[in-house]
N, C-alpha and C positions, 0 to 999 in steps of 0.2 A: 686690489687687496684692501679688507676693512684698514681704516686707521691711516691709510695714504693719503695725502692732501695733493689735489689738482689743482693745478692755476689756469685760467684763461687767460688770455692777453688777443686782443682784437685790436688793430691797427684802420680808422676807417676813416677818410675825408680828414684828414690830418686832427685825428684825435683819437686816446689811447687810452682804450678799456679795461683794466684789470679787476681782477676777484679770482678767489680761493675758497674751496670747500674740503671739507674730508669726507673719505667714504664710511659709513656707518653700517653695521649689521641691521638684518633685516630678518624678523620671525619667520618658520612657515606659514601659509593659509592651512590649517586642520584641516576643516570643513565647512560647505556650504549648507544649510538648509533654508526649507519653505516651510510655514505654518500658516494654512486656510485660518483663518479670525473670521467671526461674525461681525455687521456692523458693530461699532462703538462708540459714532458720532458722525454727525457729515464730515470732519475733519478726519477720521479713520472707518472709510467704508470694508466693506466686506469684499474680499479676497488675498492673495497670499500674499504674504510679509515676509520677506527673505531677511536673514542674517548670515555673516560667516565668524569662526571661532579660530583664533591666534592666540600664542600665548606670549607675552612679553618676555625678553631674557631678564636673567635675574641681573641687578648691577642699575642703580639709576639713573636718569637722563638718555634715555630713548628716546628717542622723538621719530614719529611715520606722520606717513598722508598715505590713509586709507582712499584709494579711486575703486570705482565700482562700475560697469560696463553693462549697461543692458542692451541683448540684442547686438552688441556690438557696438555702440555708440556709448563715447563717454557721458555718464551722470553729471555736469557742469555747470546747473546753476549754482547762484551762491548760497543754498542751503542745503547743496551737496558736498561742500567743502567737510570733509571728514578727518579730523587731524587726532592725535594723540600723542599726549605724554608718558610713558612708561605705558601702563594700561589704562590710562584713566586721560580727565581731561587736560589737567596741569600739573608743574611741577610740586604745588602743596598739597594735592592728592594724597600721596605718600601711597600709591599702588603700583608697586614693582613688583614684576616677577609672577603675573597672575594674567587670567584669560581677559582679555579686554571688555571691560565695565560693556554694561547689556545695551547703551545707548549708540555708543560706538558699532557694536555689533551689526546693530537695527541699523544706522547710517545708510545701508545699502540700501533702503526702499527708497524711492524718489518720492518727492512731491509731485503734481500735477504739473503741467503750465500753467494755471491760475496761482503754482504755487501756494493756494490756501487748503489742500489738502491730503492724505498721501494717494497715492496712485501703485496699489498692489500691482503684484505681476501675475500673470493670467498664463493658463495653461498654453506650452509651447515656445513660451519666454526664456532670453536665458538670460544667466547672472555669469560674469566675468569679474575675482574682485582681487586686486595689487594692494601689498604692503609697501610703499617704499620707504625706506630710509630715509631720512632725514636731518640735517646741522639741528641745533636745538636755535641759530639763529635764524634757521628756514623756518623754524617752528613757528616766532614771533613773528616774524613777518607775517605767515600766513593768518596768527592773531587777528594780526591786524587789518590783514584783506578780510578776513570775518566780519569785525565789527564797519568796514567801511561799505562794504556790501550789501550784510543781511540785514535789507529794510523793507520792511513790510509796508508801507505809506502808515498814513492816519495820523492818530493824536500822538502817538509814540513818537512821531519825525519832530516835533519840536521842543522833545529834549534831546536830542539825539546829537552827537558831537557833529561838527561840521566835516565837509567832505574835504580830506586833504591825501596829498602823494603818500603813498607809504617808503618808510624808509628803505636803501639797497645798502648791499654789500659790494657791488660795485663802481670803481672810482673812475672817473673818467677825467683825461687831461690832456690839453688841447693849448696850441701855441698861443693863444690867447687866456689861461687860465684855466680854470676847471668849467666843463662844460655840466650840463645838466643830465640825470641818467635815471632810469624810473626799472623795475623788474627786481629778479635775484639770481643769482647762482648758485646751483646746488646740484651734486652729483649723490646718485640713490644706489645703494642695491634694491633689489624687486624680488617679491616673491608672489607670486599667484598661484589661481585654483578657478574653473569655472565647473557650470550644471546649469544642464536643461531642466525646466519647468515642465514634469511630463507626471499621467496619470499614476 
């Protein structure tokens, strides 16, 4: 049920994992669509650009991780991490209660492998896309797997913070002291929607 908080507790090699989440409401997925685009750039060539439409509940501090499936196979690099706050990107947004910002939308089209461009979906394709729920402290976390992730190499890499553990919500504790523990806990509701790419 929304609003229950689950605990985990892991017993393993003599050491003792705990964390806690609550469960959070989750919007429906409306709808999916395609829209054929002309080139626009090497970085957005010509073919179809899917988005899907959800509307955030009214009441702020929502937080999702929009995932998206093509074909079946999760979207997972790290410039497919798709997070939102209310409807928008963060909490100083201040957009509650409205269909989620066009960027987030768009989220669903993948980049390439080279990652340096997007990679439309071509007739026959499909699109699978999950709202889940999420703590607004799974929220930061994921933050911060954003900024630890999405690097494009080049000149940008040396201003770029340095690469370090992101913070957990879970405690680990071991006859010798606190042990060391990396991940997060979080329980979701999900809602999804998919569609074939057909003429």
């Amino acid at each position: 049920d929304n609003g229950t908080t689950y605990d985990l507790e892991v017993r393993l090699n003599g050491i003792t994992y705990h964390a806690a989440s609550s469960l959070n409401r989750v919007p429906e997925v409306d709808s999916i669509k395609f829209t054929f685009k002309e080139e626009q750039s090497v970085f957005q060539p010509e073919g179809y650009y899917a988005e899907f439409v959800a509307t955030d509940f009214k009441g702020s501090g929502d937080t999702y991780w929009i995932k998206a499936f093509k074909n079946g196979s999760l979207l997972n690099n790290p410039f497919d991490l798709n997070i939102a706050y209310d409807a928008g990107f963060n909490a100083g947004g201040n957009i509650d209660g409205f269909v989620f910002i066009q960027p987030i939308q768009d989220g669903v089209t993948p980049l390439n492998d080279e990652l340096d461009a997007i990679d439309p979906y071509v007739l026959g394709d499909s699109l699978y896309v999950e709202i889940h729920s999420i703590t607004n402290e799974a929220f930061y976390f994921l933050q911060e797997v954003q900024i630890q992730t999405q690097r494009d190499g080049g000149f940008d890499e040396v201003f770029a913070e340095p690469f370090q553990n992101v913070g957990t919500n879970i405690t680990a504790q071991s006859t010798n002291g606190e042990a060391k523990v990396v991940g997060f806990f979080n329980v979701s509701s999900v809602s999804g929607r998919g569609m074939k790419l057909v003429e």
